[in-house]
DOKEDREN-301373 format. One record per residue (C-alpha): residue number from 1; residue in one letter; x, y, z. Coordinates in steps of 0.001 Angstrom, whole numbers, plus 524288, in hexadecimal, padded with zeros to 5 digits. Each point is the difference from the previous one (the first is absolute). Example, Ala and Ser with C-alpha at 12.3 -4.5 7.8 and 13.67 -1.06 7.14 Angstrom:
# residues 2
[1 A [8300C 7EE6C 81E78]],
[2 S [8055A 80D70 7FD6C]],
***
This chain:
# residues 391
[1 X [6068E D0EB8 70E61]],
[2 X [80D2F 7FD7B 8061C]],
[3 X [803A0 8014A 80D1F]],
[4 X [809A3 8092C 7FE12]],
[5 X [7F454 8076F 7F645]],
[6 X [7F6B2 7FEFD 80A20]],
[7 X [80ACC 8071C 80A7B]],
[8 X [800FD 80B8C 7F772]],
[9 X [7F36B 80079 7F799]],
[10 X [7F39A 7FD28 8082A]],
[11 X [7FC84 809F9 806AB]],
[12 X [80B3C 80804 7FD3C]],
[13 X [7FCC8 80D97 7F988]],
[14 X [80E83 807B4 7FFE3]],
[15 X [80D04 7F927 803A3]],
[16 X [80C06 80B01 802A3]],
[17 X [80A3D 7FCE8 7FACE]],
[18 X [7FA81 7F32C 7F911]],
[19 X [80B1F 7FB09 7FA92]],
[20 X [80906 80082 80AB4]],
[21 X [7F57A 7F814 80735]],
[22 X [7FE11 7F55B 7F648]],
[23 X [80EFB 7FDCB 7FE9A]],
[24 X [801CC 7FDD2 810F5]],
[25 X [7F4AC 7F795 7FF59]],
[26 X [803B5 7F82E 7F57F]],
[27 X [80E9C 7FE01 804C3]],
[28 X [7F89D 7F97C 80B76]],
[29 X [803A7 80C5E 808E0]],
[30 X [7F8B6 7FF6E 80C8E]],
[31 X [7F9A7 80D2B 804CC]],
[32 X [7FA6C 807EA 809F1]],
[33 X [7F25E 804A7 7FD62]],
[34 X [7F5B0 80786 8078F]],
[35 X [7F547 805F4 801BF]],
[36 X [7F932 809E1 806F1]],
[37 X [7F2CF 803A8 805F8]],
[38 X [7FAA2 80A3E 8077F]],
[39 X [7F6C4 7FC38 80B5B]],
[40 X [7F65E 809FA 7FC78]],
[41 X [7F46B 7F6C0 8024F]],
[42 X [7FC7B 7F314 806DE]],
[43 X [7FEFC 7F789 7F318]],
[44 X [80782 7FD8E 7F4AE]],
[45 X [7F5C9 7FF86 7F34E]],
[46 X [80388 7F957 7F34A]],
[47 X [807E5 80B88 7F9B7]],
[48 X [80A2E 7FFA1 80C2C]],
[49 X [80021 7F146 7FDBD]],
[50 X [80475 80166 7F0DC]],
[51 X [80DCA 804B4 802FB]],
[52 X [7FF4C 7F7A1 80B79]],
[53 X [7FDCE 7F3DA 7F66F]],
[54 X [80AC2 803D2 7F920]],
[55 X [80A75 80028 80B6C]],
[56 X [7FAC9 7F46A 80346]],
[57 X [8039C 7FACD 7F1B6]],
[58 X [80DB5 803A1 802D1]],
[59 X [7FF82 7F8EF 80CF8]],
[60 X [7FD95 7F2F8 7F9EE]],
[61 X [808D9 80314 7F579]],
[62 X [80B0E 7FF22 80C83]],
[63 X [80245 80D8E 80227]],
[64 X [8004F 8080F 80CDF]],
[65 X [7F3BD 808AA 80159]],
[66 X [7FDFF 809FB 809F2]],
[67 X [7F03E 80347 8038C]],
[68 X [8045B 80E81 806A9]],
[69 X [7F5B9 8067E 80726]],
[70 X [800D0 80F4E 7FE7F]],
[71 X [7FE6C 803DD 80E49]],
[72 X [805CE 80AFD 7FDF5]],
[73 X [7FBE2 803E4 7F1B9]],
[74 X [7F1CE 7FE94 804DD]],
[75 X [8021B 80CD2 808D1]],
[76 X [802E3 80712 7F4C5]],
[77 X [7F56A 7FAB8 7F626]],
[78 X [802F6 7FCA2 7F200]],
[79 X [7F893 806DC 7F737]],
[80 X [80397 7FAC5 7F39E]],
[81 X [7F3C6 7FB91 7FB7E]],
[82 X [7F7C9 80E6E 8072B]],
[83 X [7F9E4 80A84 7FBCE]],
[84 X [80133 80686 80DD6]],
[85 X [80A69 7FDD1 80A3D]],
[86 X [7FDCF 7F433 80821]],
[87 X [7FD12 801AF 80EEF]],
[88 X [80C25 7FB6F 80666]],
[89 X [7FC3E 7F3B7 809D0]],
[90 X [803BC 7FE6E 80D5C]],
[91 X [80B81 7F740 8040E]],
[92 X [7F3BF 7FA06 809CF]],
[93 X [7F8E2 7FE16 7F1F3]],
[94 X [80B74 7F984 7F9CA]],
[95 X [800E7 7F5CB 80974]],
[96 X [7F1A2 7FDC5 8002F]],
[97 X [800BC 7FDC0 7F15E]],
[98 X [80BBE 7F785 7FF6F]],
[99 X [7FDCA 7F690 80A10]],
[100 X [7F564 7F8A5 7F429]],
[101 X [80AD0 801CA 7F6CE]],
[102 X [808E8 7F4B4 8023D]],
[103 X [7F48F 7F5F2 7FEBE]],
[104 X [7F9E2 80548 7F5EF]],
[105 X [80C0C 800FC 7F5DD]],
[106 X [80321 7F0BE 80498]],
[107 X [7F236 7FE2D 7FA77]],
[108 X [809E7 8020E 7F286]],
[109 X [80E13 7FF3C 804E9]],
[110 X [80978 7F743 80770]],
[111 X [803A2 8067B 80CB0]],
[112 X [808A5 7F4AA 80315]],
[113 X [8096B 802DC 7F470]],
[114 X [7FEB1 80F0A 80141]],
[115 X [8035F 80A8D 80832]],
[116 X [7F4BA 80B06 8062C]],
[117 X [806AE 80C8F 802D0]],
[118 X [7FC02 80DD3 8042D]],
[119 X [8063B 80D1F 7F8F6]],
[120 X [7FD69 80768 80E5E]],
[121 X [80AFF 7F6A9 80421]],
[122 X [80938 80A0E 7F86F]],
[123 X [7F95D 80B14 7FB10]],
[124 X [7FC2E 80342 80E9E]],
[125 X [80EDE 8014F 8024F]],
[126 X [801F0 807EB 7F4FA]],
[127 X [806EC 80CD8 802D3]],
[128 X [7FA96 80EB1 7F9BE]],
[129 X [80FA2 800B3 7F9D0]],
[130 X [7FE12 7F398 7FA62]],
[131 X [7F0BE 803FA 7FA4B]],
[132 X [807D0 80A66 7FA53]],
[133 X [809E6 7F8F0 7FA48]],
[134 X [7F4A6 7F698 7F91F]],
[135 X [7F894 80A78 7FC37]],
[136 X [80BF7 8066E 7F888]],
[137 X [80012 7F4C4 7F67D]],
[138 X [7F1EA 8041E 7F92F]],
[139 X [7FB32 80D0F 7FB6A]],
[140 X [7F463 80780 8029B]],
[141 X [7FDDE 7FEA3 7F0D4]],
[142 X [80003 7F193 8009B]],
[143 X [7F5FC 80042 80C12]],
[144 X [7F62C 809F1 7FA24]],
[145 X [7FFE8 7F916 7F29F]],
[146 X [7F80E 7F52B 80494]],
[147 X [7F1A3 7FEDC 7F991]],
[148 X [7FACB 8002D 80D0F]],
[149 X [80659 80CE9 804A7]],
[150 X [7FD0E 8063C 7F202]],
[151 X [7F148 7FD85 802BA]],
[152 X [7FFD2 803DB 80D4E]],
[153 X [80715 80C48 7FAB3]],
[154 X [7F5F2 801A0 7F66C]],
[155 X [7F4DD 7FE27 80816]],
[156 X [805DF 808D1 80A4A]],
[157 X [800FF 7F735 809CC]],
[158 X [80AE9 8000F 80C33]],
[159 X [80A9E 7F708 7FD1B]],
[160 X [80774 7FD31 80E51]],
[161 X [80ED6 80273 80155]],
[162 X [7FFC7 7F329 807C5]],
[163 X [7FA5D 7F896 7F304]],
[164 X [80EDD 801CD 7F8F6]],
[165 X [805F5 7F921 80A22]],
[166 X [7F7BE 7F26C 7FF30]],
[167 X [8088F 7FC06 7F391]],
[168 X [80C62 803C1 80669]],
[169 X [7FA39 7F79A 80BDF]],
[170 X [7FE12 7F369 7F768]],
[171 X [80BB6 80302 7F7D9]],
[172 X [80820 7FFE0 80D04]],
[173 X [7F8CD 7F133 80314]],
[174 X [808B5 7FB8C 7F37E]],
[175 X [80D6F 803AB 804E2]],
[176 X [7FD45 7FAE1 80E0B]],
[177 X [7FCC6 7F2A8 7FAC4]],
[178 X [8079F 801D1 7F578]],
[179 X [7F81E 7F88E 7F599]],
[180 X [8013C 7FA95 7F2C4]],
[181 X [7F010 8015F 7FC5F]],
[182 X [7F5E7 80795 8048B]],
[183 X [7F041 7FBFE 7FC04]],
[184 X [7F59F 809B8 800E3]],
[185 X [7F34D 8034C 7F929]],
[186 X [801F0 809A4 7F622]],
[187 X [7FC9C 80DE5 80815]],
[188 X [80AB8 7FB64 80604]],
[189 X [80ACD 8022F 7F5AE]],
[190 X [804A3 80C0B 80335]],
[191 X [80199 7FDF5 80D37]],
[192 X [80721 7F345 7FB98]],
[193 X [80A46 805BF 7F7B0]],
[194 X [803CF 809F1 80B67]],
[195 X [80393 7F493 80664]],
[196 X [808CA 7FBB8 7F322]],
[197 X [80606 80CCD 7FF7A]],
[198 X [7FFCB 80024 80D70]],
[199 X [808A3 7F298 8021D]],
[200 X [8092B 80280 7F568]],
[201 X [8037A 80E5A 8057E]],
[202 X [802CF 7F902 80DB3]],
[203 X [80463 7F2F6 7FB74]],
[204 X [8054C 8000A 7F2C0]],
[205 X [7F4ED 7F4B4 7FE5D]],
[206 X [7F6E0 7FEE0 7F758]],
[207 X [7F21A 7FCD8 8027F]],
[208 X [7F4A5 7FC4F 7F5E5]],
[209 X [7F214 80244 7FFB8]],
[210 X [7F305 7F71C 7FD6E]],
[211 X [7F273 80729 80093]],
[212 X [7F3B1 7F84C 80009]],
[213 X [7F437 8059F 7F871]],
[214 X [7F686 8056B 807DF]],
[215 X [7F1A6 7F9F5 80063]],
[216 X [7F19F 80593 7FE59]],
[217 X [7F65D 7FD73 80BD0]],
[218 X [7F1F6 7FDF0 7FF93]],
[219 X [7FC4D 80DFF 7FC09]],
[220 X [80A4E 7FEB3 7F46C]],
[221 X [808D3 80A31 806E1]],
[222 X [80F27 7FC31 8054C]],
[223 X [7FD86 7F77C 80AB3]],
[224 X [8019F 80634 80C74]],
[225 X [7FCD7 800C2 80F08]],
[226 X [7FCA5 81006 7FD52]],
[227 X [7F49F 7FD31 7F651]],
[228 X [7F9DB 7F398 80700]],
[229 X [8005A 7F6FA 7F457]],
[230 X [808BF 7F5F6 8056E]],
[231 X [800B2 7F15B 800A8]],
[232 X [808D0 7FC52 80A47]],
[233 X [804F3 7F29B 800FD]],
[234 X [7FA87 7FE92 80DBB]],
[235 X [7F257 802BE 7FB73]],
[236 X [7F63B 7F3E3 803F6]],
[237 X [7FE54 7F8DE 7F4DD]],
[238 X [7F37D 80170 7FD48]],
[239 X [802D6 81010 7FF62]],
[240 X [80D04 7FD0C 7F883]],
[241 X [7F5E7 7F643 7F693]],
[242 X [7F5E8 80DA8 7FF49]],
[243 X [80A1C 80AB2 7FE65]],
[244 X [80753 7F6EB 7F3BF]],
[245 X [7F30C 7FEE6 7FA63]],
[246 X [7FD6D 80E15 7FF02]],
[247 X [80BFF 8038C 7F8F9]],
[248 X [8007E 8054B 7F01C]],
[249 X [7FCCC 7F5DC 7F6B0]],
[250 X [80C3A 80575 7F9DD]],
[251 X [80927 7FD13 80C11]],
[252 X [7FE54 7F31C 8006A]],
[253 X [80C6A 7FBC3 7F9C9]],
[254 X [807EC 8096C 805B7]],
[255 X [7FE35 7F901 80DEA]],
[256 X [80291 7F3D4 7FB65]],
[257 X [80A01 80357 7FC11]],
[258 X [80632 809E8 8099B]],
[259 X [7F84C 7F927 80D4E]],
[260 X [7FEAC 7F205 7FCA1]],
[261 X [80AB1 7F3D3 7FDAE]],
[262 X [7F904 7FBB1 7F5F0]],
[263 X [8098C 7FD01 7F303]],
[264 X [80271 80879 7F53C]],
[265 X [7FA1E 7F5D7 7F545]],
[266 X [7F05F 7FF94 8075E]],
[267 X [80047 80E54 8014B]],
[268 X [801A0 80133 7F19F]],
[269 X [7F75E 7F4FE 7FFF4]],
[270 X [7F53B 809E1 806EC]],
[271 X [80213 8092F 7F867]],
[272 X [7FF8C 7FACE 7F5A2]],
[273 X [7F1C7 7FBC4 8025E]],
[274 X [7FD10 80DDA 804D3]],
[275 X [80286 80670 7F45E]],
[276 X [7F9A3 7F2FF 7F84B]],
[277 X [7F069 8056C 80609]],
[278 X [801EB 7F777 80DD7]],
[279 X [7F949 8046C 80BC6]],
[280 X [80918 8089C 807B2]],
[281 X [7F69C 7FC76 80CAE]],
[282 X [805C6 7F2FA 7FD2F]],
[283 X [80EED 80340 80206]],
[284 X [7FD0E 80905 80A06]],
[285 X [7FA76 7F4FB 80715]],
[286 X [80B55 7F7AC 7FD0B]],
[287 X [809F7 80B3D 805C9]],
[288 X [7F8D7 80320 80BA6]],
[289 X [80163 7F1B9 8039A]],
[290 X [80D29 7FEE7 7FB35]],
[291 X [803A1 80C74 80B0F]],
[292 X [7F756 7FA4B 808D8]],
[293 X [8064C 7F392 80077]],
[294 X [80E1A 80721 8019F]],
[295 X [7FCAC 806F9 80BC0]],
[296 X [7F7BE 7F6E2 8079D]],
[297 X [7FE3A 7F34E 7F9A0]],
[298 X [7FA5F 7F650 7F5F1]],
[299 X [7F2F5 7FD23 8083B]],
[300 X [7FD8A 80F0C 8046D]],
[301 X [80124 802A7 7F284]],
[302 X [7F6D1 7F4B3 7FA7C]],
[303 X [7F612 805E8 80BB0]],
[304 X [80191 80F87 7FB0F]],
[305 X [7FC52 7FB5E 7F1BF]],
[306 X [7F3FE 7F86E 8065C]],
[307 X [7FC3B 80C89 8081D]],
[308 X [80087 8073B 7F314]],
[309 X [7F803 7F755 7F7EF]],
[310 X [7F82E 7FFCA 80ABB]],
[311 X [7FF3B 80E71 800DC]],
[312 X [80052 805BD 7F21B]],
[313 X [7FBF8 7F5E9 7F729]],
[314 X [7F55B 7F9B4 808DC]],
[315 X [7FB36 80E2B 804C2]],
[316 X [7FFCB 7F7F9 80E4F]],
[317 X [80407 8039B 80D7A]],
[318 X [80DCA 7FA51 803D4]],
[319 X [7FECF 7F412 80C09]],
[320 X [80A66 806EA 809A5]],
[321 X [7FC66 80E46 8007F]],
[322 X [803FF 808EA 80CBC]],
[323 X [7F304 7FD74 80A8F]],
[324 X [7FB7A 80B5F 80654]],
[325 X [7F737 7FF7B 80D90]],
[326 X [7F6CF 809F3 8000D]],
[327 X [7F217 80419 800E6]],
[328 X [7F559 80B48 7FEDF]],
[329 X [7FEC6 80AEC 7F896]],
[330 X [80C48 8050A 7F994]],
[331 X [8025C 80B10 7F5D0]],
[332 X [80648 7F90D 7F4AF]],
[333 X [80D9F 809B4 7FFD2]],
[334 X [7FFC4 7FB8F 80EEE]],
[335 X [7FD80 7F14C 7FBB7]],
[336 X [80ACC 7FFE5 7F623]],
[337 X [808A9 8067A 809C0]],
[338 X [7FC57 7F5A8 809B0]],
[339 X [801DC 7F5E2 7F6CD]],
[340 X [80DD0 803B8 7FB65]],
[341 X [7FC1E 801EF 7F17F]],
[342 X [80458 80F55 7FF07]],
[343 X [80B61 807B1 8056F]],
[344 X [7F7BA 80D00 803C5]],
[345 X [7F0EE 8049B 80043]],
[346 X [803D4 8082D 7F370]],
[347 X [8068E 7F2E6 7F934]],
[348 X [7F1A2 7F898 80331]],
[349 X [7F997 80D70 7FABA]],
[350 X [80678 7FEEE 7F341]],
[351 X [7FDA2 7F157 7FE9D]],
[352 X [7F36A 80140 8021D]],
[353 X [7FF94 80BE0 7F58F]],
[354 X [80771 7F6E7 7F758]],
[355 X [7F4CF 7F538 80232]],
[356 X [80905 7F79F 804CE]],
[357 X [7F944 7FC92 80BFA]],
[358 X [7F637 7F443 80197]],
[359 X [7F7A7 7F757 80BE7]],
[360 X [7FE34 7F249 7FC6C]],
[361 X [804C5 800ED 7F238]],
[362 X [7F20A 806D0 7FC78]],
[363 X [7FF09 80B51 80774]],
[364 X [807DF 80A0F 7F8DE]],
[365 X [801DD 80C15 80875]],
[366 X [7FD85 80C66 7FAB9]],
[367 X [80127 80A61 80C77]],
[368 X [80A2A 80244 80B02]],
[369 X [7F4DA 803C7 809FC]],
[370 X [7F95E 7F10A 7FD6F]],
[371 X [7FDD3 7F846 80D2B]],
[372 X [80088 7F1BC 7FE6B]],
[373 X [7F9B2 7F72B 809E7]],
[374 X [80BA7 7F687 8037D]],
[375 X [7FCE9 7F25A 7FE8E]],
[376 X [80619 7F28C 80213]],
[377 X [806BC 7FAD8 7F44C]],
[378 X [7FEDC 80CF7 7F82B]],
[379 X [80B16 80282 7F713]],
[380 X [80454 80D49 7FDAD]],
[381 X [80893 800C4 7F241]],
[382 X [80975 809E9 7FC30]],
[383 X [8037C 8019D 7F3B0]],
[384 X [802D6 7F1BF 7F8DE]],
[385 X [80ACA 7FA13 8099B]],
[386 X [7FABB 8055A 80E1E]],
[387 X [7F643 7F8E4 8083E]],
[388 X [7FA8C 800AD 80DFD]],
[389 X [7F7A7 7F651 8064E]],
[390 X [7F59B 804C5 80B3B]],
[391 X [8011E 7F2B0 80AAD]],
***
């Protein structure tokens, strides 16, 4: 695959309009392309990072990219991809999220050849005449057509007047900057083309659009903060190594392909050999250390595979496991509180249900009310990845 294939193929699921695009790129036209992202969490998992990816693609391909951080948008809440209307965040919980933000994305992108700005740098100055005069470019007809709002409609649930004015919001982020390219996942289109109408209504410019495909998490559902199925690029590595690992067999190409550098020809090459009988554990191991590797480094990586082997395939307890210093008797939802290994007394209840709870790899617990007797050097396990040690 070309360079100029990979630009506009990999990764790439709609290009609007495509031809116009192809022609200024190949006429060696330089543009200006961002891409924007709501701070409506602390971490950025691998589905932010595909569009992400793909600005930074047109970064090293010399153009000017733009990582814009919604500060504003985030007070509204996008709900392109809900089946309920987002809570709106605080501005005190947009700057909590976006202080991460910067080093994270330069985990994938160049901030010394791009430029980080913030949409509350201009929207917050917007006017109500000039909302007005936005909003008269769209029609409640093109707002209430969306699959999202049909649902909700169907389902009889509230759709908020504020949720028609997040498109009008990003649209408006276009003509500021007026830019040539705007990247987003794909529940981001329409919000994207209100920007293209958007900038040729105030401009007289015209502005094209590249959406990403969106990506499956561990449950097999869209990857996504809301459902807890994340793998975020900050994860430890030997989580990032776990999480990988329990993705669909049938996935496995897909993030090679949409989260890895790894060339066209040895994806094909994988899949190839998947569809051929090979063992998908296999590849999955071979991906999980390939995004291991990317976001922390070749030896972190080498270790995570180790710890899994070690793990899974050996049935052993991992070397470095969290240490714990405690003693006497302890009810076993209080232990695994104690020990970090559950989020809430009814989260250890249904683990322990699930018979996911075990002392010293042989003592498989079967009741919430059990008191253990704490002793030195017991291990308390977790499910398969999470371990306490008693010291």
């Amino acid at each position: 695959m070309s360079d100029f294939d990979q630009l506009l193929q990999r990764s790439v699921q709609d290009i609007i309009p495509k031809k116009g695009l192809e022609e200024k790129l190949k006429a060696g036209k330089k543009l200006k392309v961002y891409l924007g992202i709501d701070p409506t969490s602390t971490n950025i998992h691998l589905g932010n990072a595909v569009p992400l990816r793909k600005l930074r693609d047109f970064q090293n391909a010399g153009h000017e990219v733009i990582f814009l951080v919604g500060s504003f948008t985030a007070l509204i809440g996008d709900t392109s991809d809900k089946e309920a209307m987002r809570q709106p965040l605080t501005q005190a919980q947009i700057e909590s999220n976006f202080q991460t933000y910067k080093e994270q994305a330069s985990k994938i992108l160049d901030f010394s050849k791009a430029k980080i700005l913030y949409n509350g740098d201009w929207l917050s100055n917007l006017s109500f005449q000039n909302i007005v005069e936005l909003a008269q470019n769209f029609t409640v007809q093109q707002m209430i057509q969306r699959d999202m709002y049909q649902k909700r409609l169907q389902a009889d649930k509230p759709i908020g007047l504020h949720e028609f004015l997040y498109p009008l919001m990003q649209g408006y982020d276009s003509v500021h900057m007026e830019v040539d390219l705007e990247i987003g996942g794909n529940d981001q289109l329409f919000n994207m083309l209100a920007g293209r109408t958007l900038l040729q209504s105030y401009k007289g410019k015209e502005k094209h659009v590249l959406t990403t495909p969106l990506i499956e998490g561990t449950d097999g559902r869209k990857m996504s903060k809301s459902y807890g199925n994340v793998i975020n690029i900050t994860d430890a590595p030997k989580d990032m190594f776990g999480r990988v690992m329990s993705i669909a067999d049938e996935l496995i190409v897909k993030y090679f392909m949409f989260c890895t550098d790894l060339p066209m020809k040895e994806i094909d090459e994988i899949d190839q050999s998947l569809k051929s009988g090979a063992n998908p554990r296999d590849a999955k191991v071979r991906l999980a250390h390939e995004l291991v590797k990317m976001y922390h480094s070749i030896e972190a990586s080498d270790q995570a595979e180790k710890d899994f082997v070690t793990m899974f395939q050996k049935k052993g307890i991992p070397d470095d496991i969290p240490e714990f210093k405690l003693n006497g008797d302890r009810n076993i939802i209080d232990l695994l509180l104690l020990c970090e290994l559950v989020g809430s007394r009814s989260d250890g209840r249904r683990m322990i249900q699930q018979g996911c709870v075990w002392i010293n790899e042989d003592q498989k617990i079967t009741s919430h009310e059990e008191v253990i007797h704490v002793e030195e050097g017991m291990v308390v396990q977790v499910g398969k990845r999470k371990f306490g040690k008693i010291v």
